[in-house]
N, CA, C and O of each residue as an XYZ file, in Angstrom:
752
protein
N     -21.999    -67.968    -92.559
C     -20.553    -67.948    -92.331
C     -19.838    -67.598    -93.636
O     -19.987    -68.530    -94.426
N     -18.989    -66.424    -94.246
C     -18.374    -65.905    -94.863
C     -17.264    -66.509    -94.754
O     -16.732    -66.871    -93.704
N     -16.783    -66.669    -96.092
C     -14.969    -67.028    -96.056
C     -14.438    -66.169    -96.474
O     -14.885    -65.282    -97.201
N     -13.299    -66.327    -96.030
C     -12.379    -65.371    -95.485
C     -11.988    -64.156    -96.538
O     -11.274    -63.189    -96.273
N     -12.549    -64.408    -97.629
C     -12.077    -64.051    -99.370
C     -13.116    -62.599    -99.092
O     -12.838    -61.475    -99.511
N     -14.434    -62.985    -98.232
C     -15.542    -62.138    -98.472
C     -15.278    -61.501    -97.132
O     -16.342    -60.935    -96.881
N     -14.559    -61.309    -96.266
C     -14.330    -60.529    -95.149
C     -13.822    -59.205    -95.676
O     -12.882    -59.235    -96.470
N     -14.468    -57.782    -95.232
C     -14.080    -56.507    -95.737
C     -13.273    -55.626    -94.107
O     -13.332    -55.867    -92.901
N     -12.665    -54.703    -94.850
C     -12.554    -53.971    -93.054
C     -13.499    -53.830    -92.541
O     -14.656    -53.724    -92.948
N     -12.923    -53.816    -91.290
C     -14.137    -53.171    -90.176
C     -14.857    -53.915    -89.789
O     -15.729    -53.753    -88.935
N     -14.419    -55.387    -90.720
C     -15.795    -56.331    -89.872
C     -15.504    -56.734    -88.939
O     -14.317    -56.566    -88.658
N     -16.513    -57.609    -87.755
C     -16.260    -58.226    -86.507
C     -16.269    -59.737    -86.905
O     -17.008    -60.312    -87.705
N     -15.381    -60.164    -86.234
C     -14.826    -61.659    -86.212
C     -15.288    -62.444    -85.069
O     -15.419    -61.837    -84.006
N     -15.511    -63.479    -85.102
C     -15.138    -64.111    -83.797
C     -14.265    -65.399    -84.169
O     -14.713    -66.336    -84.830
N     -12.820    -65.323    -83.609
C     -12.126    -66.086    -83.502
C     -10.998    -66.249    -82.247
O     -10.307    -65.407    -81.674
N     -11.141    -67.890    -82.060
C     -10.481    -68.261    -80.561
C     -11.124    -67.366    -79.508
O     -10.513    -66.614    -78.749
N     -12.477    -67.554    -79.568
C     -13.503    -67.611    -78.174
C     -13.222    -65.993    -78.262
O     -13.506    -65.517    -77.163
N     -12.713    -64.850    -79.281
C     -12.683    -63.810    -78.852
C     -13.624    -62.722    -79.757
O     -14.342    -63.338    -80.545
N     -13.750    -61.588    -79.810
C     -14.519    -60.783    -81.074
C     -13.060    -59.493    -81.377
O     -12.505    -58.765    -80.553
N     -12.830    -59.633    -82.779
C     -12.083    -58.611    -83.633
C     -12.698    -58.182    -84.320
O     -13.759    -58.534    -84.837
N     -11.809    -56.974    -84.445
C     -12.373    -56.167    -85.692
C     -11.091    -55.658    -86.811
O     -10.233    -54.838    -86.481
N     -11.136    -56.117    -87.767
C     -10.825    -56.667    -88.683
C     -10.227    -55.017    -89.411
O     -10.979    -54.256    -90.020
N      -8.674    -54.739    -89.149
C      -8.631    -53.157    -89.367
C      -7.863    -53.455    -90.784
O      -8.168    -52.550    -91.561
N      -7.009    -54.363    -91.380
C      -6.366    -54.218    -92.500
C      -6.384    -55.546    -92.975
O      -6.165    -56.553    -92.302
N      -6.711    -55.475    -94.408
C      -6.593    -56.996    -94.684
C      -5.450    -56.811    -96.258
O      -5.287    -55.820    -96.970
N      -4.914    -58.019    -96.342
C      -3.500    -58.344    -97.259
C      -3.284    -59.461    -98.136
O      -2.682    -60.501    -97.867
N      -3.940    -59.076    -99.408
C      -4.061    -60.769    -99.865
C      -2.841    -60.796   -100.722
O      -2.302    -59.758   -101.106
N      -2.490    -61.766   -100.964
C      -1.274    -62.561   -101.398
C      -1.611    -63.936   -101.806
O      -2.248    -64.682   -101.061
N      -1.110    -64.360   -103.216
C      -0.912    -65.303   -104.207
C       0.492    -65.779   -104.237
O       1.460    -65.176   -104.701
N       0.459    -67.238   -103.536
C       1.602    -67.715   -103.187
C       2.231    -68.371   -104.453
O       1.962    -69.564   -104.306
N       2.780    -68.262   -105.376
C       3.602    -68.537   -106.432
C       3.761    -70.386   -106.255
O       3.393    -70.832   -105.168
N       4.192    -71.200   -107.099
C       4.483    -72.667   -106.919
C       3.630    -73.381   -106.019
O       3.838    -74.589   -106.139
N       2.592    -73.072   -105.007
C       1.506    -73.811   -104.708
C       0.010    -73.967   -105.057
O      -0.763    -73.047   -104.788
N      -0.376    -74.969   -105.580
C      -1.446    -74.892   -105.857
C      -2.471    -74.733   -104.511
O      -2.267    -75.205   -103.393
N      -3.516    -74.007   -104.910
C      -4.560    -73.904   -104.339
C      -4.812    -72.133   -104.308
O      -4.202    -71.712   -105.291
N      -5.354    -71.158   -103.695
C      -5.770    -70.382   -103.708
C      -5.069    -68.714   -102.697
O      -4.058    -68.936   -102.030
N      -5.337    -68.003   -102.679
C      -5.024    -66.828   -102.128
C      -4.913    -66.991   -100.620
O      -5.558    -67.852   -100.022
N      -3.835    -65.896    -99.839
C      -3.805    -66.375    -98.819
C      -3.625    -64.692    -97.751
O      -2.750    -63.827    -97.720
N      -4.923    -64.877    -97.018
C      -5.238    -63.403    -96.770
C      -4.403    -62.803    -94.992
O      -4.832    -63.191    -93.905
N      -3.826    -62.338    -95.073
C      -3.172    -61.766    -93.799
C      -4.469    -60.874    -93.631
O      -5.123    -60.230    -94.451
N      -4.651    -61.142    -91.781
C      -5.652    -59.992    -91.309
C      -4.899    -59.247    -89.997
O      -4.241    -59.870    -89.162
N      -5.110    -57.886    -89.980
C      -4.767    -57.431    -88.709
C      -5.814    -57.140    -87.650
O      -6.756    -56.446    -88.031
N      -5.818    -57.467    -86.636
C      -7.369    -57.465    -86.123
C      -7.098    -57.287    -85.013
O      -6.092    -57.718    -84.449
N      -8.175    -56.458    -84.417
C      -7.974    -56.100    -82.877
C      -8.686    -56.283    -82.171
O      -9.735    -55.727    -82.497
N      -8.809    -57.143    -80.680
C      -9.473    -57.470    -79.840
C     -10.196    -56.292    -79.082
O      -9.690    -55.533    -78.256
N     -11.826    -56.313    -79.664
C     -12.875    -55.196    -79.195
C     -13.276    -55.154    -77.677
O     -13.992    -54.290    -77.173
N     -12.810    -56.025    -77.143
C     -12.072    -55.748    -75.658
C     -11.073    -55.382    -74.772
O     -11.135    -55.020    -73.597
N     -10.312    -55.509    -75.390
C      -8.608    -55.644    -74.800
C      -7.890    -54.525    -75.550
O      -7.087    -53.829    -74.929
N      -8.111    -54.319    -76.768
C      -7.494    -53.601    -77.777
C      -6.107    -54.620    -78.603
O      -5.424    -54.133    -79.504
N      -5.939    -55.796    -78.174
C      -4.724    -56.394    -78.255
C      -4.899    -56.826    -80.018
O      -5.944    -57.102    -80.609
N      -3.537    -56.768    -80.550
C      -3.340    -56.754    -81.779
C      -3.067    -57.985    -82.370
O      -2.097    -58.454    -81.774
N      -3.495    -58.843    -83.367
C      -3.639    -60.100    -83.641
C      -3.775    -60.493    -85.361
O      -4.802    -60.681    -86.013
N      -2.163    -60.542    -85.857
C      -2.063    -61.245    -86.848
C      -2.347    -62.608    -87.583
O      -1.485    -63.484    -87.511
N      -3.415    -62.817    -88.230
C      -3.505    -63.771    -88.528
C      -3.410    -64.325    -90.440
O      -3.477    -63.406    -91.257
N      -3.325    -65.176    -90.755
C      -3.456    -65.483    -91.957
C      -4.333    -66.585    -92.269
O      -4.384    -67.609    -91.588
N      -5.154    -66.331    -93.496
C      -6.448    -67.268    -93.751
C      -6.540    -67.634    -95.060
O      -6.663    -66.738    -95.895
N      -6.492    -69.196    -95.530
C      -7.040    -69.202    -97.023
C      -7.913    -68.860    -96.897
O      -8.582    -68.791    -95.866
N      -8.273    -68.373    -98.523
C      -9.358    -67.810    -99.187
C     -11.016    -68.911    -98.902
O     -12.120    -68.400    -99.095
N     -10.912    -69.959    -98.576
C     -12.169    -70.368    -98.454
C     -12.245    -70.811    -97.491
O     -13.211    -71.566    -97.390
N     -11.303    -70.657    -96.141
C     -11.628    -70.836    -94.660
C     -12.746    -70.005    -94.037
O     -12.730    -68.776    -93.989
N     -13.567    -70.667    -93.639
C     -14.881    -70.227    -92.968
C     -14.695    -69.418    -92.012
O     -13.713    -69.809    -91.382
N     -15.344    -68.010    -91.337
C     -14.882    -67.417    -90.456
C     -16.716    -66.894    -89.814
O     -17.813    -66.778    -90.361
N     -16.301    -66.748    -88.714
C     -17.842    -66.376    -87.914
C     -17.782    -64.505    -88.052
O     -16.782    -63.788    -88.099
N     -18.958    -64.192    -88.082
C     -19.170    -62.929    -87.920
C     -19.435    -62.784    -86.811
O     -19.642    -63.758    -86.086
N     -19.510    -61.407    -86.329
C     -19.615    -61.463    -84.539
C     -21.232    -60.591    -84.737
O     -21.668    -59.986    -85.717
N     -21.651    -60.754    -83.811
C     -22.922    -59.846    -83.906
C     -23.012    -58.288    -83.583
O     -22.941    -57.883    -82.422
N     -23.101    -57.818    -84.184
C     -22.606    -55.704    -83.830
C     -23.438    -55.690    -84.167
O     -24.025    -56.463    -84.923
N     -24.033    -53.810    -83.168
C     -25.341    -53.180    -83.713
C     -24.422    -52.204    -84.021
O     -23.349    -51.921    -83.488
N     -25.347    -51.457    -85.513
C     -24.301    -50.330    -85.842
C     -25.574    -49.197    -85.440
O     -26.774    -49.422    -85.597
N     -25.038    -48.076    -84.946
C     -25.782    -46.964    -84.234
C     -25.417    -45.819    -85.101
O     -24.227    -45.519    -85.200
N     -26.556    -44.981    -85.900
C     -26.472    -43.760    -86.382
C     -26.039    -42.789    -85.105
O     -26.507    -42.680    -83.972
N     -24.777    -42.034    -85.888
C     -24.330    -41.141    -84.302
C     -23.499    -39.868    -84.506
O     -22.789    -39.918    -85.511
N     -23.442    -39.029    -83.972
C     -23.090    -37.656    -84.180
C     -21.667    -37.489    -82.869
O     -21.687    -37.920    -81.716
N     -20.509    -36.698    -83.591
C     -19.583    -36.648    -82.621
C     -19.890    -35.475    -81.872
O     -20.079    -34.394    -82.429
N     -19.983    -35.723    -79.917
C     -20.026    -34.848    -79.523
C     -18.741    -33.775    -79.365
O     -18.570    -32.655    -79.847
N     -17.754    -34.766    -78.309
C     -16.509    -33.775    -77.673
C     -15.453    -34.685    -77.897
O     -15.596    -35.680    -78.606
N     -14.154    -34.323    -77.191
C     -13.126    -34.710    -76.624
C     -13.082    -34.858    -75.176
O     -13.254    -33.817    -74.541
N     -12.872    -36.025    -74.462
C     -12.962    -35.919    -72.963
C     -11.680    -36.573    -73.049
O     -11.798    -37.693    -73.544
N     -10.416    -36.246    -72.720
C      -9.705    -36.731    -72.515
C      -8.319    -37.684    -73.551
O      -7.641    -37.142    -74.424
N      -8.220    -38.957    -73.186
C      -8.156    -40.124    -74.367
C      -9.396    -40.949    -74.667
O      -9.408    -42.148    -74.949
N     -10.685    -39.936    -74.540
C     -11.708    -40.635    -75.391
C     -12.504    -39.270    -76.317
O     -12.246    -38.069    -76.406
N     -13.477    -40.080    -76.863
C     -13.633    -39.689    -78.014
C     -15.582    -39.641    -77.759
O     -16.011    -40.768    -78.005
N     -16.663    -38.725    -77.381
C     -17.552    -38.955    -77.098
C     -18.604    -39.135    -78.298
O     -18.192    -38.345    -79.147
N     -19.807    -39.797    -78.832
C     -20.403    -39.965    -79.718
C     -22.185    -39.862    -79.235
O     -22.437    -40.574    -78.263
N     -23.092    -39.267    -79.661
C     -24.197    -39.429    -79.131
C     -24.846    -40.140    -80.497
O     -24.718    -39.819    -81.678
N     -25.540    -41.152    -79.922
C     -26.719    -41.892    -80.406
C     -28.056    -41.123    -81.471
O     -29.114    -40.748    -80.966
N     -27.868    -41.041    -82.429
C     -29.150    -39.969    -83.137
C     -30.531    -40.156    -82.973
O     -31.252    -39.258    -83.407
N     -31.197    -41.389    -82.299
C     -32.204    -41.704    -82.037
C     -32.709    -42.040    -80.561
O     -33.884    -41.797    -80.286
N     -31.820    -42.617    -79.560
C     -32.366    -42.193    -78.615
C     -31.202    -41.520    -77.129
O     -31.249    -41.752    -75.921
N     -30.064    -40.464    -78.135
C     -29.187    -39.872    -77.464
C     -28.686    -40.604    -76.312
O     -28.670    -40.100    -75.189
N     -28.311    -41.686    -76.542
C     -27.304    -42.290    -75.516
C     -25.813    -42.061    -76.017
O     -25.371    -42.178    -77.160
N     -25.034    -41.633    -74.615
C     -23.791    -41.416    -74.947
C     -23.160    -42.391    -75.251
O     -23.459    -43.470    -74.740
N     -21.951    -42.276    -76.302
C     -21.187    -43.691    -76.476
C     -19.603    -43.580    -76.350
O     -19.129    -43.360    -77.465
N     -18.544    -43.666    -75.269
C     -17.391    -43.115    -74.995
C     -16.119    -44.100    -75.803
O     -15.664    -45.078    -75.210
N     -15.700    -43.779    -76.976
C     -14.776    -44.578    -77.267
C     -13.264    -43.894    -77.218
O     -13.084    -42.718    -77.532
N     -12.221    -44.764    -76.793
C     -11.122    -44.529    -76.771
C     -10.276    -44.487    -77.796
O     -10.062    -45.490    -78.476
N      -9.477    -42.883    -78.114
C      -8.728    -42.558    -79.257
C      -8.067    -43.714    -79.925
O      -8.236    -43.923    -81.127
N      -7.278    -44.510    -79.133
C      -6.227    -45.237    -79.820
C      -7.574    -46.419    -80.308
O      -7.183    -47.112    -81.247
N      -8.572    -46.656    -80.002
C      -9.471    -47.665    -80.906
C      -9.710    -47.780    -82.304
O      -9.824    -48.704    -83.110
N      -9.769    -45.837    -82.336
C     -10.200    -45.501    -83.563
C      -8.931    -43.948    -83.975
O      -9.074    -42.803    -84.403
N      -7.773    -44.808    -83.532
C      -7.025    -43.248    -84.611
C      -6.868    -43.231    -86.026
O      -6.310    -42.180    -86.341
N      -7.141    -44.005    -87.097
C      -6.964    -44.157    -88.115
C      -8.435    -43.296    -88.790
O      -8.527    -42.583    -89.790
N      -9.794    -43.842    -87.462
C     -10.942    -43.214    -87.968
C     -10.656    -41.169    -87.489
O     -11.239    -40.319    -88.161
N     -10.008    -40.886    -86.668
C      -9.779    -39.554    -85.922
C      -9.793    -38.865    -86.663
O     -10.625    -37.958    -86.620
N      -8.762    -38.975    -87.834
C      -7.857    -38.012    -89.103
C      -9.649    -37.284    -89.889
O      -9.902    -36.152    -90.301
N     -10.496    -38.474    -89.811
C     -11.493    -38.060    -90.556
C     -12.958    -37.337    -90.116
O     -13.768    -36.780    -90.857
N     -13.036    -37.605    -88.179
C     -14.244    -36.262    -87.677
C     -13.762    -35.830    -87.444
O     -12.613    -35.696    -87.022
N     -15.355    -35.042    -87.883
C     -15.184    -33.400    -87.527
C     -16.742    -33.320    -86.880
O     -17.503    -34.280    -86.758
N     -17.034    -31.803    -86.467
C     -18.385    -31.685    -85.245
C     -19.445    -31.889    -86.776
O     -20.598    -32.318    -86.817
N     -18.843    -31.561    -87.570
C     -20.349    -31.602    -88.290
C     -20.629    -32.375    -89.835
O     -21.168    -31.965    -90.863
N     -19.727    -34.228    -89.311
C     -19.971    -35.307    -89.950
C     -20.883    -35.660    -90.070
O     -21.376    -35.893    -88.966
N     -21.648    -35.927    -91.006
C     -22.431    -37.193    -91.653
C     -22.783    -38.410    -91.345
O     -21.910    -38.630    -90.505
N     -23.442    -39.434    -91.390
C     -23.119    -40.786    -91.879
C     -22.275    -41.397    -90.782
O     -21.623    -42.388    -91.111
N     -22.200    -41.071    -89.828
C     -21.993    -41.521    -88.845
C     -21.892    -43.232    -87.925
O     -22.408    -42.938    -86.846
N     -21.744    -43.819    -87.890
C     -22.159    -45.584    -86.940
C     -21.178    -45.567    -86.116
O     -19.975    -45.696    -86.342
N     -21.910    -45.351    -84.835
C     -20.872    -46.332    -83.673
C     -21.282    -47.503    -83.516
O     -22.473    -47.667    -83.253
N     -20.421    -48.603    -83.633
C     -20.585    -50.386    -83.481
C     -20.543    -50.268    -81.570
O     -19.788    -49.812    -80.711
N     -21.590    -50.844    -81.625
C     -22.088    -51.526    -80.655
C     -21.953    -53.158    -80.210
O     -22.762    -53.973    -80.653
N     -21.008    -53.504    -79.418
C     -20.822    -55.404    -79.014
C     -21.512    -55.560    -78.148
O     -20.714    -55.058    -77.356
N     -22.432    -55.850    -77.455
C     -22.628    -56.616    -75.656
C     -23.039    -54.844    -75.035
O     -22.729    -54.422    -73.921
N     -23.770    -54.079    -76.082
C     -23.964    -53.198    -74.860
C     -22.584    -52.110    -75.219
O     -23.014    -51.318    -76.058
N     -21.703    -51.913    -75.029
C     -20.367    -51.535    -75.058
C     -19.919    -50.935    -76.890
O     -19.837    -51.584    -77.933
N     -19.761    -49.789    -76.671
C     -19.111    -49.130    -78.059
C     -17.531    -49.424    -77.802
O     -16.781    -49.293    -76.835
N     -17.305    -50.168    -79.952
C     -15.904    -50.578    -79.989
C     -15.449    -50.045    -81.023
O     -14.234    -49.989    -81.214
N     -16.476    -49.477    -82.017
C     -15.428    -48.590    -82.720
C     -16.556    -47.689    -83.603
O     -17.780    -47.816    -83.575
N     -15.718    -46.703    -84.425
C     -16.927    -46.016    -85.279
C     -16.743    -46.448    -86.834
O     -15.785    -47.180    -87.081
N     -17.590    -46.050    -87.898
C     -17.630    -46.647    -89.091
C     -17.834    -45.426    -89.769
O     -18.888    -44.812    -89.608
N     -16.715    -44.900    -90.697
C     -17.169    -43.961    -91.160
C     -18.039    -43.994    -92.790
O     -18.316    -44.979    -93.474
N     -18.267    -42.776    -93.012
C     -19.168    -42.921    -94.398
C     -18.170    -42.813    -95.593
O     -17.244    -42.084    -95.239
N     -18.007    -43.236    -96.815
C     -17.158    -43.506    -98.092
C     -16.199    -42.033    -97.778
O     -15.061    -41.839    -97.349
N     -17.388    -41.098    -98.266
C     -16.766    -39.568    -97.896
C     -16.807    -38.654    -96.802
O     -17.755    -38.611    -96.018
N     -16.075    -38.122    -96.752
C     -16.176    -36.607    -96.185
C     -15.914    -35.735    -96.873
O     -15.438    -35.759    -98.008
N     -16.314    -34.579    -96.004
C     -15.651    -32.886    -96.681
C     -14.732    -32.340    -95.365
O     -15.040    -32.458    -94.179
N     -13.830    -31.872    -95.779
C     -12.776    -31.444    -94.904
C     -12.708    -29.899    -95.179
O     -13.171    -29.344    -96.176
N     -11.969    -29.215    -93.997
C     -11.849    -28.011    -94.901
C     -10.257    -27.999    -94.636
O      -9.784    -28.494    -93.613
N      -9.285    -27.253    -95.870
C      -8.260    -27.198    -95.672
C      -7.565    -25.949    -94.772
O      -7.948    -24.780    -94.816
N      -6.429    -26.476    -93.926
C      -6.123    -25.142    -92.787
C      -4.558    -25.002    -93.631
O      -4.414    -23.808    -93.897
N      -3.797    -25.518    -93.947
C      -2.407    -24.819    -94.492
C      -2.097    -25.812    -96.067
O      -2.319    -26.966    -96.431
N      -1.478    -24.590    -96.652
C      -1.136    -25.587    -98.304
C      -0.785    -24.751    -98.877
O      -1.296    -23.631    -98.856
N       0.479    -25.197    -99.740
C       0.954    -23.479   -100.611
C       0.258    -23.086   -101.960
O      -0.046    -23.725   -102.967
N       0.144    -21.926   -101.618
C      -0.546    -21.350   -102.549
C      -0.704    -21.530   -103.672
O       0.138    -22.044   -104.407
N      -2.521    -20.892   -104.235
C      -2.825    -21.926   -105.220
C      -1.742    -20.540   -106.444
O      -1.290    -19.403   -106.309
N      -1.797    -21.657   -107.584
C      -1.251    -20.981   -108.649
C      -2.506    -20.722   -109.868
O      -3.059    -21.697   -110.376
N      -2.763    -19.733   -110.142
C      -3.099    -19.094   -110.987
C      -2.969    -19.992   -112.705
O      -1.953    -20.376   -113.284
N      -4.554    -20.099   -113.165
C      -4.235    -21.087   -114.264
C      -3.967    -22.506   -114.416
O      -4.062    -23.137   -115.469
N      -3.602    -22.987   -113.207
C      -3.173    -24.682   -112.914
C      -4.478    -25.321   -113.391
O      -5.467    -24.605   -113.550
N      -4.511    -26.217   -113.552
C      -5.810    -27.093   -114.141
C      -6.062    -27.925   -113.221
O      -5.017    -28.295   -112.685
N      -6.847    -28.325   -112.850
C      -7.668    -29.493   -111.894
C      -6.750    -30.816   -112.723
O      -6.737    -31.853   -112.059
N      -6.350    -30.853   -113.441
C      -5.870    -32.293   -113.901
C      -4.432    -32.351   -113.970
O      -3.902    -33.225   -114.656
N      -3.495    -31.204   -113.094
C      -2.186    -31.452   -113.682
C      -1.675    -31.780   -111.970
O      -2.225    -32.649   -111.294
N      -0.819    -31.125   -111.586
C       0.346    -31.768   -110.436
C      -0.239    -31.341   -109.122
O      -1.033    -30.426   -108.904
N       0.352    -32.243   -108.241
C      -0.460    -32.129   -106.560
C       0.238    -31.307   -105.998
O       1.061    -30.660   -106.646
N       0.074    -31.132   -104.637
C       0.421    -30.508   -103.641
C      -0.077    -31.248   -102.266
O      -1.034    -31.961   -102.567
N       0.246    -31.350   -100.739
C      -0.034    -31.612   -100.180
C      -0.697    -30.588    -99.121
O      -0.178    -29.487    -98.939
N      -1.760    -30.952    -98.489
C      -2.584    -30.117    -98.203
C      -2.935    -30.456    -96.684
O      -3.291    -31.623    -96.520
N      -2.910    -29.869    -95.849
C      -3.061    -30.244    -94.320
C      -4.573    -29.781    -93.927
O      -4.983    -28.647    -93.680
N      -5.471    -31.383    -93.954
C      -6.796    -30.987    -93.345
C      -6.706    -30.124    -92.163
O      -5.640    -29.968    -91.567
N      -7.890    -29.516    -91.783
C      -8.860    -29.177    -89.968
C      -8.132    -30.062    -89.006
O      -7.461    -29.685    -88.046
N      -8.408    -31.570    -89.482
C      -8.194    -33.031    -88.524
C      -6.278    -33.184    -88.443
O      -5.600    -33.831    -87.645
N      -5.911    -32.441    -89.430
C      -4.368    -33.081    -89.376
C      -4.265    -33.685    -90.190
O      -3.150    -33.551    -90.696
N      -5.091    -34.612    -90.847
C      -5.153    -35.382    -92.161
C      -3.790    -34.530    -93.348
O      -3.498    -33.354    -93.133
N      -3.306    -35.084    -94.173
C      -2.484    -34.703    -94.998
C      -2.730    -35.710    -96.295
O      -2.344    -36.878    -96.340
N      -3.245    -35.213    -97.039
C      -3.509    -35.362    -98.759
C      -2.867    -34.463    -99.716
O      -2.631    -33.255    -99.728
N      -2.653    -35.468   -100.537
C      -2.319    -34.399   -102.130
C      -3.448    -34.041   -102.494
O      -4.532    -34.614   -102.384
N      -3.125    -32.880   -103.022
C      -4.858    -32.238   -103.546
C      -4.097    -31.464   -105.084
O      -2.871    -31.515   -105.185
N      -4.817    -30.873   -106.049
C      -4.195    -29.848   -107.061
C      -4.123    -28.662   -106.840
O      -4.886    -27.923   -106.217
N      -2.899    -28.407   -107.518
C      -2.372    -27.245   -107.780
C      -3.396    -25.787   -107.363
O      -3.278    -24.961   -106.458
N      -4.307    -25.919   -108.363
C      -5.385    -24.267   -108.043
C      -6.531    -24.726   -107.133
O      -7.710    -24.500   -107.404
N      -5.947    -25.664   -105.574
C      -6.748    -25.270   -104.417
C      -6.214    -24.946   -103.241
O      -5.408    -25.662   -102.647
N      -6.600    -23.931   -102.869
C      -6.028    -23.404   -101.986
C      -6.485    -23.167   -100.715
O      -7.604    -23.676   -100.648
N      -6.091    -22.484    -99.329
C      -6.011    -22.606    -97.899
C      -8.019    -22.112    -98.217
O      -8.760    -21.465    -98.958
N      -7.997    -23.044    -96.971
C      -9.919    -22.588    -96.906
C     -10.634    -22.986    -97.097
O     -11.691    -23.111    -96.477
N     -10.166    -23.476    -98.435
C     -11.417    -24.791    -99.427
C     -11.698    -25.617    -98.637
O     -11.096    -25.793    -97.578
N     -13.102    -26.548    -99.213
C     -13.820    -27.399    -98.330
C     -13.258    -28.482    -99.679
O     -13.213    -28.227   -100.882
N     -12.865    -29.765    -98.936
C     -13.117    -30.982   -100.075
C     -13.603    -31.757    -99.602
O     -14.012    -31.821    -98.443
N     -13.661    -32.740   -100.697
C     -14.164    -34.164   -100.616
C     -13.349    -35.344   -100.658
O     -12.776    -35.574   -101.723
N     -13.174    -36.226    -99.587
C     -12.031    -36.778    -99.458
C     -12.654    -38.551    -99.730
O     -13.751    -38.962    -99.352
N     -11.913    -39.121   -100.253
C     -12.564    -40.706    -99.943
C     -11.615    -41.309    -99.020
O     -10.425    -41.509    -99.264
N     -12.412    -41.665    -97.625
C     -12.381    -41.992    -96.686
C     -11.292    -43.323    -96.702
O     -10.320    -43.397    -95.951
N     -11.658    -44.325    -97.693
C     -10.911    -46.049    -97.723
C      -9.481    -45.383    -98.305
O      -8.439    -45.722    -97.742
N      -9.429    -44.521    -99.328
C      -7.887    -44.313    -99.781
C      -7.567    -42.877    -99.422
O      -6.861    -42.339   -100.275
N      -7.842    -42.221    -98.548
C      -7.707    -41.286    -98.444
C      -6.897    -39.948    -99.897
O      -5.843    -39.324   -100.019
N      -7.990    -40.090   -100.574
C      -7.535    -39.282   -101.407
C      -8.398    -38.368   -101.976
O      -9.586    -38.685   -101.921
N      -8.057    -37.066   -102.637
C      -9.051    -35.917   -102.763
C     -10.031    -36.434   -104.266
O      -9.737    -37.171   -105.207
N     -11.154    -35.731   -103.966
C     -11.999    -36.502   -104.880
C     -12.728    -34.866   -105.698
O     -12.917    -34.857   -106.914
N     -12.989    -33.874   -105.008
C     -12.922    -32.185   -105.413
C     -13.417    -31.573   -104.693
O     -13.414    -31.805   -103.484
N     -13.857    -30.827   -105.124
C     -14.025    -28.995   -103.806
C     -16.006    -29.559   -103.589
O     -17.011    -29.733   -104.279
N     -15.679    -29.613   -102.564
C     -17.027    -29.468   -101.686
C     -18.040    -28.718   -102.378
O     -19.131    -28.516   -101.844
């Protein structure tokens, strides 16, 4: 049992007889009280989808839920879901956009590093890898001479994604994006 200090995104919870998954966490140091940090979680019921604010000291005990994580490759779009095949023994896994739109911005057909979480049988969300490579579809033009170390520009991934990237990269390029802060890391 992990406290609450050692809970990262993405993990599964079980709290009040239910299983979350744990999409943003918010720590805060309450000024004039003694004792310790005090962590806001946003978490979403891997059944229901229902959204559930909670707040936790730092050394309140919390259950992990049991997930299998599945190496997995994105197939299609069917709809408002999102299809994933299994890399080892190709079972389909159908998850719904709004589960994972924050993860959306970042596949593409020919991701990496892949995990669909698995609860009870049932896919609840995907896990992506630190990085990707994106390729860029619109961004104004690169300038001639700019240095990799001077001023950004914003750059509109394949996915829709929108990052600052520098100055001398331009429409086409492949990058490397880090996935947790979404920010450009260099040319593919």
């Amino acid at each position: 049992m992990p406290k609450a200090s050692d809970i990262k995104k993405n993990a599964a919870v079980e709290y009040n007889g239910s299983v979350y998954i744990v999409k943003d966490i918010e720590r805060s140091v309450p000024q004039g009280r003694a004792g310790g940090s005090i962590y806001r979680m946003r978490m979403y019921d891997v059944v229901t989808g229902h959204k559930v604010d909670e707040s936790f000291k730092d050394s309140e005990m919390l259950n992990l839920a049991d997930l299998i994580r599945r190496n997995a490759t994105f197939s299609y779009e069917d709809g408002d879901e999102m299809v994933f095949m299994d890399s080892e023994d190709f079972t389909m896994y159908n998850i719904n956009k709004e589960a994972i739109s924050e993860e959306i911005q970042f596949i593409t057909e020919d991701i990496q590093g892949l995990y669909v979480v698995v609860l009870n049988d049932a896919p609840v969300t995907v896990e992506l890898p630190s990085t990707v490579e994106l390729e860029i579809t619109e961004t104004d033009p690169s300038i001639k001479g700019a240095s990799a170390t001077s001023r950004t520009k914003p750059a509109t991934m394949s996915t829709g994604l929108v990052i600052q990237v520098p100055e001398h990269i331009s429409t086409g390029d492949r990058v490397k994006i880090n996935v947790e802060e979404k920010k450009f890391m260099g040319r593919a």
